[in-house]
C-alpha positions in Angstrom: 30.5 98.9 76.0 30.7 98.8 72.1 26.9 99.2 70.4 26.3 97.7 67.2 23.2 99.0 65.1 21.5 97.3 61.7 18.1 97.2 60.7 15.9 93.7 59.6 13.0 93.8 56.8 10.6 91.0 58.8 7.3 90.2 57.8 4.6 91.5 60.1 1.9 88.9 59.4 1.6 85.1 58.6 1.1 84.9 54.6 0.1 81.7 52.9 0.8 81.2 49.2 0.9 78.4 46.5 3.6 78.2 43.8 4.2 74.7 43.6 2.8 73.5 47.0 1.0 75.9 49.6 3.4 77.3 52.0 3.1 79.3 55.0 5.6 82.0 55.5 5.6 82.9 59.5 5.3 86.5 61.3 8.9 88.0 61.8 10.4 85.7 59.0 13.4 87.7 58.4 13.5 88.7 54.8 17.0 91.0 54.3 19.3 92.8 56.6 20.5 96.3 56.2 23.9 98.5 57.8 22.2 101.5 59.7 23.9 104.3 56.8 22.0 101.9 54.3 18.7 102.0 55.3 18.7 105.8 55.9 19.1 106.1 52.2 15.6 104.8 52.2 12.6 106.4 50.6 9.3 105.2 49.4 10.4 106.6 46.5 13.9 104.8 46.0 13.6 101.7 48.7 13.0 99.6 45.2 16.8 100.4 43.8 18.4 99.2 47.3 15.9 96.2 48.6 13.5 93.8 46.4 11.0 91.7 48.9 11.3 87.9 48.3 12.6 84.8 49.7 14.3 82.8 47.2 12.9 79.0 46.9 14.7 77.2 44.3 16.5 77.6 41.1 15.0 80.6 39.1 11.6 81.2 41.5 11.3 83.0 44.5 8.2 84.5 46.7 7.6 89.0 46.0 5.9 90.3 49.3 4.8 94.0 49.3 6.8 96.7 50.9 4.0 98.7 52.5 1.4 95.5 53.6 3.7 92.8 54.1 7.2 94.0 55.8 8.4 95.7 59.2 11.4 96.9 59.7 13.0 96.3 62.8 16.2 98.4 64.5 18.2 95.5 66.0 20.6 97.2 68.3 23.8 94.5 69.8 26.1 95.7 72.9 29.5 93.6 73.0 31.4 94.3 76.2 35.0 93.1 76.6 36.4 92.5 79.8 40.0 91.6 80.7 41.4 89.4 84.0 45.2 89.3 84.7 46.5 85.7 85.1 49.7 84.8 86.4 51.5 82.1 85.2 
């Protein structure tokens, strides 16, 4: 059995904002998804050179949500288990 790990940015809360219309972005939204030697190049420091927060909504605007208030990140781990059956013909 094969294990395959990355890491989601989610947001942990329901967040309502207006830009052109008031929208509700829901709890566990996923926001960006990172490879498992990515995201342990992450520091509080440095996490705003690899990852910027936002959900794009049209041409040129997009939604910023903070790192430290607004986002979770999740470990998302996904087993794949092959299994073969002899069939004669």
């Amino acid at each position: 059995m094969k294990e395959k790990i990355h890491y989601e940015a989610r947001l942990n809360r329901n967040i309502r904002r207006k830009l052109y219309s008031w929208t509700t972005y829901k709890k566990g939204t996923l926001i960006a998804k990172f490879e498992q030697k990515q995201f342990e190049k992450f520091t509080l420091k440095n996490i705003g050179n690899y990852f910027s927060p936002q959900i794009t909504i049209g041409h040129g605007s997009a939604e910023y949500f903070d790192v430290e208030k607004d986002i979770d990140f999740v470990k998302v781990i996904t087993y794949t288990k092959t299994k073969e059956k002899i069939v004669k013909l």
